[in-house]
PQR file of N, CA, C, O and H, with PARSE charges and radii, in Angstrom:
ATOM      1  N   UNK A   1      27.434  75.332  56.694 -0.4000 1.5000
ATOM      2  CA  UNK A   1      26.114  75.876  56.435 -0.0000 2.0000
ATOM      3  C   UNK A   1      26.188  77.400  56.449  0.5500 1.7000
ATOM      4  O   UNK A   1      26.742  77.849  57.452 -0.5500 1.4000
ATOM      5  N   UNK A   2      25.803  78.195  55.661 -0.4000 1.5000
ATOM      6  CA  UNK A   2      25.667  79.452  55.630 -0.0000 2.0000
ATOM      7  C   UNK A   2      24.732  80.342  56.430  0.5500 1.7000
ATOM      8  O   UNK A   2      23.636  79.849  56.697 -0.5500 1.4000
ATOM      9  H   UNK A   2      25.353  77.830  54.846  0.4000 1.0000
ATOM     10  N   UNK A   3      24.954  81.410  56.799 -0.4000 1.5000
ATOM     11  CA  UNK A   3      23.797  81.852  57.663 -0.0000 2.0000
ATOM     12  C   UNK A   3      23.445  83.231  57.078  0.5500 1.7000
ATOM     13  O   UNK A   3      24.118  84.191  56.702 -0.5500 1.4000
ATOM     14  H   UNK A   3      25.844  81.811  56.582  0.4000 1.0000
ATOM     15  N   UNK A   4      21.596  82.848  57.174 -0.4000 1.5000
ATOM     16  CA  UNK A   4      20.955  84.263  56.327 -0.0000 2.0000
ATOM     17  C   UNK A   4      21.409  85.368  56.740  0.5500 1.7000
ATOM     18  O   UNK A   4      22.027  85.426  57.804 -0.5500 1.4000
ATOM     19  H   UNK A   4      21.049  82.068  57.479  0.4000 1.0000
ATOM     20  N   UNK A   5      21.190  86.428  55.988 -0.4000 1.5000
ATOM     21  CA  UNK A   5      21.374  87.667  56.546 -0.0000 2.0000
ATOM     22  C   UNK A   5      20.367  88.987  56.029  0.5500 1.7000
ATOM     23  O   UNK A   5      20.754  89.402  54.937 -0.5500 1.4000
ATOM     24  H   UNK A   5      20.688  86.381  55.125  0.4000 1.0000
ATOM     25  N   UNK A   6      19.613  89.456  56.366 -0.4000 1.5000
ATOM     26  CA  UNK A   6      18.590  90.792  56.473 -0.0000 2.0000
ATOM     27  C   UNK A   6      19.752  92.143  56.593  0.5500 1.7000
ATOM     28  O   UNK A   6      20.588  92.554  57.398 -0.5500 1.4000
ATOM     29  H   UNK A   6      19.299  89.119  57.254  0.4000 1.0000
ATOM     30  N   UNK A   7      19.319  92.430  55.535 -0.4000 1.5000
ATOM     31  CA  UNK A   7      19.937  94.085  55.506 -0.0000 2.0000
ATOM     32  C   UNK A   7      19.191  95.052  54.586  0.5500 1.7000
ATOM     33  O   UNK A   7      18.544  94.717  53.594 -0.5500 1.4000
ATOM     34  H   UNK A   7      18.640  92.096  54.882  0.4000 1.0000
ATOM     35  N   UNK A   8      19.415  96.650  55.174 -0.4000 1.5000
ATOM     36  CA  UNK A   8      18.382  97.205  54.740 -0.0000 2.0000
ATOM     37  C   UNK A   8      19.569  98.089  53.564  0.5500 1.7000
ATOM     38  O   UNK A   8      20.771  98.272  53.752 -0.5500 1.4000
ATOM     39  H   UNK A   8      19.941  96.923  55.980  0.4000 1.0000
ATOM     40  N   UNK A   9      18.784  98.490  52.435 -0.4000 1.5000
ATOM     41  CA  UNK A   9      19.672  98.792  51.424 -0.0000 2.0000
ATOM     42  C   UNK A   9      18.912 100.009  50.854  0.5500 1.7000
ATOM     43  O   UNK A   9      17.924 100.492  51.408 -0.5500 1.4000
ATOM     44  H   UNK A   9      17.807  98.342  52.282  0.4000 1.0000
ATOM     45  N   UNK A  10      19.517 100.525  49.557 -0.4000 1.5000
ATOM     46  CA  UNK A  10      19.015 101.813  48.841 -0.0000 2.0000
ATOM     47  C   UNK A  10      18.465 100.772  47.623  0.5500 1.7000
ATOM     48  O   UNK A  10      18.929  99.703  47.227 -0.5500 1.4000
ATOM     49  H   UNK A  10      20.320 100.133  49.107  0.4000 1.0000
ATOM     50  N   UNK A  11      17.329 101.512  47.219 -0.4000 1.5000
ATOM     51  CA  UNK A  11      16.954 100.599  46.011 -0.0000 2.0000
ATOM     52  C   UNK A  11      17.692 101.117  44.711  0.5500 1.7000
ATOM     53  O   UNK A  11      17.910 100.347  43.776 -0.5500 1.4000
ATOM     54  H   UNK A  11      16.953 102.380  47.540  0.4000 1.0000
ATOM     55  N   UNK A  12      17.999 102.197  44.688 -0.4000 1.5000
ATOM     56  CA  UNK A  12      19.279 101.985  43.274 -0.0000 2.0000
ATOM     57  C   UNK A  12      20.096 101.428  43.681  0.5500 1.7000
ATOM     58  O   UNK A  12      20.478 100.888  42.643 -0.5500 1.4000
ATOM     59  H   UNK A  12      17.822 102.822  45.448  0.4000 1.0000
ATOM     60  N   UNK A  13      21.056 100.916  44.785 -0.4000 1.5000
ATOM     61  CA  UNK A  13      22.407 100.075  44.992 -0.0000 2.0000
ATOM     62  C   UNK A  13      22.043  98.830  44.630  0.5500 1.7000
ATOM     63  O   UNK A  13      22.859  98.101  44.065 -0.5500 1.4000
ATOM     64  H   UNK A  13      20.745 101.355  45.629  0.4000 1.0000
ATOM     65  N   UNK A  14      20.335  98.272  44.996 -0.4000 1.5000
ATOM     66  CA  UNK A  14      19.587  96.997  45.187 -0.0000 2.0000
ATOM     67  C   UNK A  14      19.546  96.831  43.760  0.5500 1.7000
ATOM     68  O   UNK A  14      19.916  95.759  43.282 -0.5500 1.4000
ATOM     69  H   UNK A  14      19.672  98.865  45.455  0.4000 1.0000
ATOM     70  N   UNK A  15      19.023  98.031  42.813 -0.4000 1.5000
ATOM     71  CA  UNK A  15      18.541  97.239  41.103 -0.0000 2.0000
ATOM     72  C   UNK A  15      20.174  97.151  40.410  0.5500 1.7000
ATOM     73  O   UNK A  15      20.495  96.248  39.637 -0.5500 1.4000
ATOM     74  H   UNK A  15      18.722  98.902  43.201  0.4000 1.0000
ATOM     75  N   UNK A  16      21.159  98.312  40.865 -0.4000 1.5000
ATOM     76  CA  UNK A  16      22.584  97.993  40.360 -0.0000 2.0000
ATOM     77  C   UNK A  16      22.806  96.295  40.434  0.5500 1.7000
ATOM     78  O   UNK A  16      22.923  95.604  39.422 -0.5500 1.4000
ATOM     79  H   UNK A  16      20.898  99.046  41.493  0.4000 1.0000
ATOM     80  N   UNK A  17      22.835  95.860  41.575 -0.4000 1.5000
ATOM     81  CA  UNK A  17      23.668  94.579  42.152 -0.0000 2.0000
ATOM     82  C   UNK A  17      22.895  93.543  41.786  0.5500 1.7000
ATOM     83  O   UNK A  17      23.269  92.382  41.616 -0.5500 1.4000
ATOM     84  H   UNK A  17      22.740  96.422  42.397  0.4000 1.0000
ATOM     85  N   UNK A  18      21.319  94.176  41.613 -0.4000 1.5000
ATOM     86  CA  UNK A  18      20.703  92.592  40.520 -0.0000 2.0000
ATOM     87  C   UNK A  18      20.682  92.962  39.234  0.5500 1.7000
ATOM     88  O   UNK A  18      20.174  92.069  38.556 -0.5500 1.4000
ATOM     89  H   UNK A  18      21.016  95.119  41.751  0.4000 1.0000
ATOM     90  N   UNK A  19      21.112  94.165  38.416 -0.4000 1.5000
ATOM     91  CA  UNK A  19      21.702  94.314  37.051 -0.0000 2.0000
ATOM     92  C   UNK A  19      23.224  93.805  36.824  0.5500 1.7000
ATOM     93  O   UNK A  19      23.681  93.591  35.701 -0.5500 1.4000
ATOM     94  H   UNK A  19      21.525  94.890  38.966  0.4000 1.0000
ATOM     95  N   UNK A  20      23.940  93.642  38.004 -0.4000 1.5000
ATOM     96  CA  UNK A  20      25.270  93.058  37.703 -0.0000 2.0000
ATOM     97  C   UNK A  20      24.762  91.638  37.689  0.5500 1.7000
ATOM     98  O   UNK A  20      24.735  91.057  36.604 -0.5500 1.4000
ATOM     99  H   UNK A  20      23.569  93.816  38.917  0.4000 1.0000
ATOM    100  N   UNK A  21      24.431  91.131  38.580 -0.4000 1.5000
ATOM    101  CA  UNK A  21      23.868  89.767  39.171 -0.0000 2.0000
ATOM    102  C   UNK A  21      23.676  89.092  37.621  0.5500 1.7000
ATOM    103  O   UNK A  21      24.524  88.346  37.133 -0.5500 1.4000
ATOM    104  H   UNK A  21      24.453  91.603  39.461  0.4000 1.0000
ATOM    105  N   UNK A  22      22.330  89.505  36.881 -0.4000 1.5000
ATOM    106  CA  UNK A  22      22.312  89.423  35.825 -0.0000 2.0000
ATOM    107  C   UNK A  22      23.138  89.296  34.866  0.5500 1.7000
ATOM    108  O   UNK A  22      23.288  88.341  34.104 -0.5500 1.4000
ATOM    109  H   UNK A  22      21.640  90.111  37.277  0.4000 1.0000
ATOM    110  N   UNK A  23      23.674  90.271  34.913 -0.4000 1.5000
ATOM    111  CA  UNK A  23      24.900  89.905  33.429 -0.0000 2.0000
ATOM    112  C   UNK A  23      25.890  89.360  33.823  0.5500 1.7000
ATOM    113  O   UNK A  23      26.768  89.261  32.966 -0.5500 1.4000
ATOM    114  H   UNK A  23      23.553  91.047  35.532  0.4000 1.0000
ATOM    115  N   UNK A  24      26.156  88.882  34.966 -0.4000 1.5000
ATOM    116  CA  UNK A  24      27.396  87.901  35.067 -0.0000 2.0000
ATOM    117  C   UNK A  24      26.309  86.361  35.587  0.5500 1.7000
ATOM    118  O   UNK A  24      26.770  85.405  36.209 -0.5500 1.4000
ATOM    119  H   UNK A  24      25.442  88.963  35.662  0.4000 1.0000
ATOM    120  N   UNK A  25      25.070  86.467  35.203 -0.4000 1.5000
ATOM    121  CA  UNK A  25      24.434  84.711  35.137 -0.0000 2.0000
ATOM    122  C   UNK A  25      24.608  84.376  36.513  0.5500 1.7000
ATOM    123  O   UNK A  25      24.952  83.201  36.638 -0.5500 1.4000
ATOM    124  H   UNK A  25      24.695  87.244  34.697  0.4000 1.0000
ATOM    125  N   UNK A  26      24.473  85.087  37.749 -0.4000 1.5000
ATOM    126  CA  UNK A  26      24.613  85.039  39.275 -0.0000 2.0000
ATOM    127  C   UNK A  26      23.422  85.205  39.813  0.5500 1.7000
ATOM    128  O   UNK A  26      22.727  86.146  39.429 -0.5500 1.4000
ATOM    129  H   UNK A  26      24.193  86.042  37.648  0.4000 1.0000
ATOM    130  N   UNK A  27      22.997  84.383  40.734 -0.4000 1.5000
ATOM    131  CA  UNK A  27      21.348  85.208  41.768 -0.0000 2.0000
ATOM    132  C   UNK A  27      22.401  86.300  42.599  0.5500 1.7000
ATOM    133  O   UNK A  27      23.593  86.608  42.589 -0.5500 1.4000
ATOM    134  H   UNK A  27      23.561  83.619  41.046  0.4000 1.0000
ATOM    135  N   UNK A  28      21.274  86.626  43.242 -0.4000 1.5000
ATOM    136  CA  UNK A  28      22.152  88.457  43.926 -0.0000 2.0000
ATOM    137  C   UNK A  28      22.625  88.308  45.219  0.5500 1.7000
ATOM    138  O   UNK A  28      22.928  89.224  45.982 -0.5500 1.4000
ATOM    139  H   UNK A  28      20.306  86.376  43.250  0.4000 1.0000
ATOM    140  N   UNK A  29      22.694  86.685  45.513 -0.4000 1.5000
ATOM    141  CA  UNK A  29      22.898  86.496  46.766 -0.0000 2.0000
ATOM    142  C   UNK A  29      24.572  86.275  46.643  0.5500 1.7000
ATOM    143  O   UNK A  29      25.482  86.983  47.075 -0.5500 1.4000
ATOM    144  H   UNK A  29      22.448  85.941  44.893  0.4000 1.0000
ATOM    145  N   UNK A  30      24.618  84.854  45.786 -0.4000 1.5000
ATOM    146  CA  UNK A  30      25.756  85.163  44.919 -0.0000 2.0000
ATOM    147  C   UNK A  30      26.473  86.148  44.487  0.5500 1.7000
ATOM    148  O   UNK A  30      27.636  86.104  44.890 -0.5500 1.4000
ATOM    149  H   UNK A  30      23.879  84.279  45.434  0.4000 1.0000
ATOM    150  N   UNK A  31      26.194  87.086  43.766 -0.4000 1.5000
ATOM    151  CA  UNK A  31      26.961  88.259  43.384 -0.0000 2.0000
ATOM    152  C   UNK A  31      27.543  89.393  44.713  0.5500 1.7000
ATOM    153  O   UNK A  31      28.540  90.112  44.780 -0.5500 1.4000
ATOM    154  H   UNK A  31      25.250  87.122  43.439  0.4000 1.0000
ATOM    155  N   UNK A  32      25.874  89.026  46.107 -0.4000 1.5000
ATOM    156  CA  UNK A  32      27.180  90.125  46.524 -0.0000 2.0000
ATOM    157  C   UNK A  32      27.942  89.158  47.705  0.5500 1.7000
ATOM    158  O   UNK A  32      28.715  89.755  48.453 -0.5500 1.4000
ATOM    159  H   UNK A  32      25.064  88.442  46.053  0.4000 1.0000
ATOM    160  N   UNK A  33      27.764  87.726  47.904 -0.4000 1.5000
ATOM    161  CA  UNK A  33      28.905  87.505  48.641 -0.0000 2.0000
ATOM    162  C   UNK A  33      29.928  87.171  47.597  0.5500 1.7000
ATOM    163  O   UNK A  33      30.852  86.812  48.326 -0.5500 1.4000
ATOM    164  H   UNK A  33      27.135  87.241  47.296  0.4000 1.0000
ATOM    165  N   UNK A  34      30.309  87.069  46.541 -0.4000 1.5000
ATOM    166  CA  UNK A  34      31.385  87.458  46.038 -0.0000 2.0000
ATOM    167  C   UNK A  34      31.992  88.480  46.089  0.5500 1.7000
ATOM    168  O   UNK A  34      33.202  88.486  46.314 -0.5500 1.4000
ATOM    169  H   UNK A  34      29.558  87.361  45.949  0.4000 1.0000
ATOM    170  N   UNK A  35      31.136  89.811  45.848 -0.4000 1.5000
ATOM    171  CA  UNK A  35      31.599  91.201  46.005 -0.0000 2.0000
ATOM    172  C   UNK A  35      31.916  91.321  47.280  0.5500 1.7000
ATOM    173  O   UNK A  35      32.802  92.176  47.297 -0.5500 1.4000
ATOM    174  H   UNK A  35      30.153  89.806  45.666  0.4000 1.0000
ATOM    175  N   UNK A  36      31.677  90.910  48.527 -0.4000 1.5000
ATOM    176  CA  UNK A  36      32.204  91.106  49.566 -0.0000 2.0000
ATOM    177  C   UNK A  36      33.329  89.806  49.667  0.5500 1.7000
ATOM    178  O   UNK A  36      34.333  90.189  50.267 -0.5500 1.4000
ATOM    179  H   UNK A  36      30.957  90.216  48.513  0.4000 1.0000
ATOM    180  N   UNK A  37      33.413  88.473  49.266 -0.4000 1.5000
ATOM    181  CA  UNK A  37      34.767  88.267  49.218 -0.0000 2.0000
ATOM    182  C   UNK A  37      35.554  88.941  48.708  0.5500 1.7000
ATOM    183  O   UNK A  37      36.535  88.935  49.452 -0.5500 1.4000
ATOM    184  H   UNK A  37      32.597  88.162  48.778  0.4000 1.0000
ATOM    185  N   UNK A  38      35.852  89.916  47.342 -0.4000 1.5000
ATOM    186  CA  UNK A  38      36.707  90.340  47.017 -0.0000 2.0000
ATOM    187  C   UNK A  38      37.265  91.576  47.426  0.5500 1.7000
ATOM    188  O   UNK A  38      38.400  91.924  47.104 -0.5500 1.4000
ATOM    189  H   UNK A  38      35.055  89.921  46.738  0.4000 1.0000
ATOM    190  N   UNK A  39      36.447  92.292  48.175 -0.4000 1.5000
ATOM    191  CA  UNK A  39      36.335  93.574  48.937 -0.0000 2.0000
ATOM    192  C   UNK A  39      37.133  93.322  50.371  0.5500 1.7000
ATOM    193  O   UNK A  39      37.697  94.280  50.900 -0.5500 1.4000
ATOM    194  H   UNK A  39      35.524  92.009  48.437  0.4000 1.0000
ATOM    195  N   UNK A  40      37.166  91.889  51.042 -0.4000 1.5000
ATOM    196  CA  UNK A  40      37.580  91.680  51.768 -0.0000 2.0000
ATOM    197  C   UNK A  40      39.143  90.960  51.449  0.5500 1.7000
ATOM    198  O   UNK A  40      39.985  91.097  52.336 -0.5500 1.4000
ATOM    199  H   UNK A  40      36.707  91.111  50.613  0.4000 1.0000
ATOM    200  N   UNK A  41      39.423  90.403  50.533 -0.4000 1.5000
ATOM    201  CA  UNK A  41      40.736  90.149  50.229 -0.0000 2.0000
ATOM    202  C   UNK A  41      41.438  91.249  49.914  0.5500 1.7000
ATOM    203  O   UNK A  41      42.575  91.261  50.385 -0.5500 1.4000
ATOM    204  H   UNK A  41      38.739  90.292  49.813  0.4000 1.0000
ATOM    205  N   UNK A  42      41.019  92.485  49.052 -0.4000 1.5000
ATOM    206  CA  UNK A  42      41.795  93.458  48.556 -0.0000 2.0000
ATOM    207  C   UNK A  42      42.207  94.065  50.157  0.5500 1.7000
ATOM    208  O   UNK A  42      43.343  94.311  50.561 -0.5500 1.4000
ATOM    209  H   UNK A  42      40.095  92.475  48.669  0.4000 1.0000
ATOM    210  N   UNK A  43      41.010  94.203  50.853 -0.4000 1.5000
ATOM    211  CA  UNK A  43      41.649  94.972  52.219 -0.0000 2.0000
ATOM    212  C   UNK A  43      42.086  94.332  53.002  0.5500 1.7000
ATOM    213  O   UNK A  43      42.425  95.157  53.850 -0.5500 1.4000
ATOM    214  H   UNK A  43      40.087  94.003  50.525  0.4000 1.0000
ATOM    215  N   UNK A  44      42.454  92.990  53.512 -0.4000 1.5000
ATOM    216  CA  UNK A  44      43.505  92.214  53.996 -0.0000 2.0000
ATOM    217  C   UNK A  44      44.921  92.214  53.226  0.5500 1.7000
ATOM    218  O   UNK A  44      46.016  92.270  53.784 -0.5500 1.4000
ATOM    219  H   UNK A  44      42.178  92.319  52.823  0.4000 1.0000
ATOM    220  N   UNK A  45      44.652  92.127  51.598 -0.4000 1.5000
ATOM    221  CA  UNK A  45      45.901  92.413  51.364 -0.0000 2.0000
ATOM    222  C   UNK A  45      46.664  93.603  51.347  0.5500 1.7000
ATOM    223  O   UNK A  45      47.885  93.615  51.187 -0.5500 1.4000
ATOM    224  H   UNK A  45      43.762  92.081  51.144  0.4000 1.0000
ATOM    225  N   UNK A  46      45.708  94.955  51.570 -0.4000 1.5000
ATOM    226  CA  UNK A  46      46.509  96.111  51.835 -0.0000 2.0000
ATOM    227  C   UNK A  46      47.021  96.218  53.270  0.5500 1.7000
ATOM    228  O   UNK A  46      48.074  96.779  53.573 -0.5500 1.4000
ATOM    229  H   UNK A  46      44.716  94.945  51.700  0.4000 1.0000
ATOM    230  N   UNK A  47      46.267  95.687  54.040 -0.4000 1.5000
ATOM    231  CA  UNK A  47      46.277  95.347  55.345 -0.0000 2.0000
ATOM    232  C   UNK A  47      47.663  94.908  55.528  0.5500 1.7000
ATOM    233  O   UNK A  47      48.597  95.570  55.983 -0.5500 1.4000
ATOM    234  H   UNK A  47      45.412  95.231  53.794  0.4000 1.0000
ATOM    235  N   UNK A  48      47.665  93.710  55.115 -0.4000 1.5000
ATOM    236  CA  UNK A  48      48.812  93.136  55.104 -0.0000 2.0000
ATOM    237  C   UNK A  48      50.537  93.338  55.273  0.5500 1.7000
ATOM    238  O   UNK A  48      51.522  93.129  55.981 -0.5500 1.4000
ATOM    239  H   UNK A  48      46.907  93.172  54.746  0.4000 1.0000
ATOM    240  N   UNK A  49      49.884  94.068  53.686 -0.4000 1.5000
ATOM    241  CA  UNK A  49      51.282  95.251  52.632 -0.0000 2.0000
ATOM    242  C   UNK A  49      51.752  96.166  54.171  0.5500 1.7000
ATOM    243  O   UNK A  49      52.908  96.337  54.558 -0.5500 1.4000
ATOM    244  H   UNK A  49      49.084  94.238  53.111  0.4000 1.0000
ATOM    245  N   UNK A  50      50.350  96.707  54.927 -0.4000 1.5000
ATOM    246  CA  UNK A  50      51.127  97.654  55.727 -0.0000 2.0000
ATOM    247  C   UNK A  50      51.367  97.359  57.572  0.5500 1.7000
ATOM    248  O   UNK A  50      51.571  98.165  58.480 -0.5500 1.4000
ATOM    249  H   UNK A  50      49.411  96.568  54.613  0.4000 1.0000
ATOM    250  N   UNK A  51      51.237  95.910  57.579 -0.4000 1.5000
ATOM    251  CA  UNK A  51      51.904  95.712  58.794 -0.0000 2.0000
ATOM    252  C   UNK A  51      50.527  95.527  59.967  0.5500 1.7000
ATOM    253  O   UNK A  51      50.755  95.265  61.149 -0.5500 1.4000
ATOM    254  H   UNK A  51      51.072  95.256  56.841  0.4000 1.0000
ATOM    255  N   UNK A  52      49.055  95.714  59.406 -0.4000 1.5000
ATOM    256  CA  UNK A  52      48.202  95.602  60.052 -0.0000 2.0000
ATOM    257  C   UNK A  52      47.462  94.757  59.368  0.5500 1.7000
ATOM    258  O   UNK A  52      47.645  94.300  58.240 -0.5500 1.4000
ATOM    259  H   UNK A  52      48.870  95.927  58.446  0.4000 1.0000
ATOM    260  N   UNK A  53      45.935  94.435  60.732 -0.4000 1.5000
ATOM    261  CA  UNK A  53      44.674  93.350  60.477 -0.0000 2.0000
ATOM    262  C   UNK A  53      43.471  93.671  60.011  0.5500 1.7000
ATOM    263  O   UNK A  53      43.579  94.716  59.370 -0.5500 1.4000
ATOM    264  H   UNK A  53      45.786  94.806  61.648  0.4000 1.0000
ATOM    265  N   UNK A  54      42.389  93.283  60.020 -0.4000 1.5000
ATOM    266  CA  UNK A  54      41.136  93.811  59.890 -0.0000 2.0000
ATOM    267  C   UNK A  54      40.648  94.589  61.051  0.5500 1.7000
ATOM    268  O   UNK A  54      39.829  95.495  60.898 -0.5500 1.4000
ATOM    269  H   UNK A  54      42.301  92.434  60.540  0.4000 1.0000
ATOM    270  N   UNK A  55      41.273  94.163  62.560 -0.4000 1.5000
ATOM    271  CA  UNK A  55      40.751  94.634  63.722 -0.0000 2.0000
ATOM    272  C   UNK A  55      41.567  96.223  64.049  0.5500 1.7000
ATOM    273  O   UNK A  55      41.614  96.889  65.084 -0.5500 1.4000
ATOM    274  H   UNK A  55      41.939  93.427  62.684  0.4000 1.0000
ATOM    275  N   UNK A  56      42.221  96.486  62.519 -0.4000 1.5000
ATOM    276  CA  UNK A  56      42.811  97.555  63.062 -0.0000 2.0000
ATOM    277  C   UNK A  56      42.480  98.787  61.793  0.5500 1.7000
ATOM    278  O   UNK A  56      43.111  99.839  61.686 -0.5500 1.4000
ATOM    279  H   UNK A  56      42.182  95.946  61.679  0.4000 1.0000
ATOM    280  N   UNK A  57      41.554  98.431  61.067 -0.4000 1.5000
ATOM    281  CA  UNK A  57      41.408  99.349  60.202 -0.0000 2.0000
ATOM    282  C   UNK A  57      40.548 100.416  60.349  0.5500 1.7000
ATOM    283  O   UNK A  57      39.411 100.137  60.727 -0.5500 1.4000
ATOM    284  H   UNK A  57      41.041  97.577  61.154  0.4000 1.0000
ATOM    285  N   UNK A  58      40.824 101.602  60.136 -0.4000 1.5000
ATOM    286  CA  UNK A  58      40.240 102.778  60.603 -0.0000 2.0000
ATOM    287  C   UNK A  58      38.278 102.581  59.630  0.5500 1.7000
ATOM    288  O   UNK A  58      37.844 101.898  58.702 -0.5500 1.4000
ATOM    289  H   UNK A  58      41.749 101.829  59.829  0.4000 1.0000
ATOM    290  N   UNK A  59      37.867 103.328  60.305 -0.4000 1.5000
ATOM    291  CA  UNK A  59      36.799 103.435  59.813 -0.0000 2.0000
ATOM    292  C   UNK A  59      35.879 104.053  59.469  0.5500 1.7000
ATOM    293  O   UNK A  59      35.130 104.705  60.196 -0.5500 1.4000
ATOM    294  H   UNK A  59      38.220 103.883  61.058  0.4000 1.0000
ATOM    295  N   UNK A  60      35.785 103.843  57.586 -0.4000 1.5000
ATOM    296  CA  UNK A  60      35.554 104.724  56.653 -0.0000 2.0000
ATOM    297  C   UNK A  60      34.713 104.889  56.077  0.5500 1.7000
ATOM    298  O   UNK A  60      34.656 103.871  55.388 -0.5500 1.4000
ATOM    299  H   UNK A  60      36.393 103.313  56.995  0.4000 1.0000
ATOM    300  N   UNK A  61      33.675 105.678  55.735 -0.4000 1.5000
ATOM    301  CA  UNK A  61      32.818 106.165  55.126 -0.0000 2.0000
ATOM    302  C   UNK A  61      32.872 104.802  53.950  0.5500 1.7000
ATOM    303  O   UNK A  61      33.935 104.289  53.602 -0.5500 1.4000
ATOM    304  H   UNK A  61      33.722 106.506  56.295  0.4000 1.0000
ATOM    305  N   UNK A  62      31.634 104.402  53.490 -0.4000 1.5000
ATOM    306  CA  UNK A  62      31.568 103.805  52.456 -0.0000 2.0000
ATOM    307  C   UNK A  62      31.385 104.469  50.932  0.5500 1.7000
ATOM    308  O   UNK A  62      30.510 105.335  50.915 -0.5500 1.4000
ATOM    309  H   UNK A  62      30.770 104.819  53.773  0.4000 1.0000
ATOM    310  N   UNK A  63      31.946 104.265  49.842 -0.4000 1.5000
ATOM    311  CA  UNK A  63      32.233 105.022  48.835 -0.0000 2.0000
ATOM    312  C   UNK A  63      30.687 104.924  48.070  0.5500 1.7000
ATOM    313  O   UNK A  63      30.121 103.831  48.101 -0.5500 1.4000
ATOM    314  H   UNK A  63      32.657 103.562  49.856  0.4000 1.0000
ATOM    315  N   UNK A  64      30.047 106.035  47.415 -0.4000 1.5000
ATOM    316  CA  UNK A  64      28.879 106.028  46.862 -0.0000 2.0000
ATOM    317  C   UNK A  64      29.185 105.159  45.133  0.5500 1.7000
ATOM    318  O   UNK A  64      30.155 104.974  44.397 -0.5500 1.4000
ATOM    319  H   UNK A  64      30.507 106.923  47.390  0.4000 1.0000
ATOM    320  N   UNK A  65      27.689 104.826  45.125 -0.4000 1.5000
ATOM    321  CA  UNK A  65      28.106 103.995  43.472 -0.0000 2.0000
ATOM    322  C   UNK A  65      28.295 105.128  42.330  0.5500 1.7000
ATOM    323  O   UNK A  65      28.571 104.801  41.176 -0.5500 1.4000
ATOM    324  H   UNK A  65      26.901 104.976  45.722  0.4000 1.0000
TER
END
């Protein structure tokens, strides 16, 4: 079972991610736990590549759209 989640956002990041949502035929709930599965595999697999976990990754500013 999945569990909801409430988060507070920017409304241009919000109309971006239901303009992607859209053109890939996704609701936006969908689109961004995909975008955060894939956000989370790329950084486990760099993770990985360099000998560390998730519990060890420094912590970084999030990149603007």
């Amino acid at each position: 079972m999945k569990t909801p989640l409430a988060l507070r956002i920017d409304p241009e990041v919000l109309a971006a991610a239901r303009e992607c949502a859209r053109q890939d035929n996704r609701t936006l709930t969908n689109f961004i736990e995909t975008a955060l599965r894939q956000r989370i595999a790329e950084t486990t697999s760099a993770l990985v590549a360099r000998g560390r976990d998730c519990t060890q990754q420094s912590r970084e500013r999030p990149r603007d759209l």
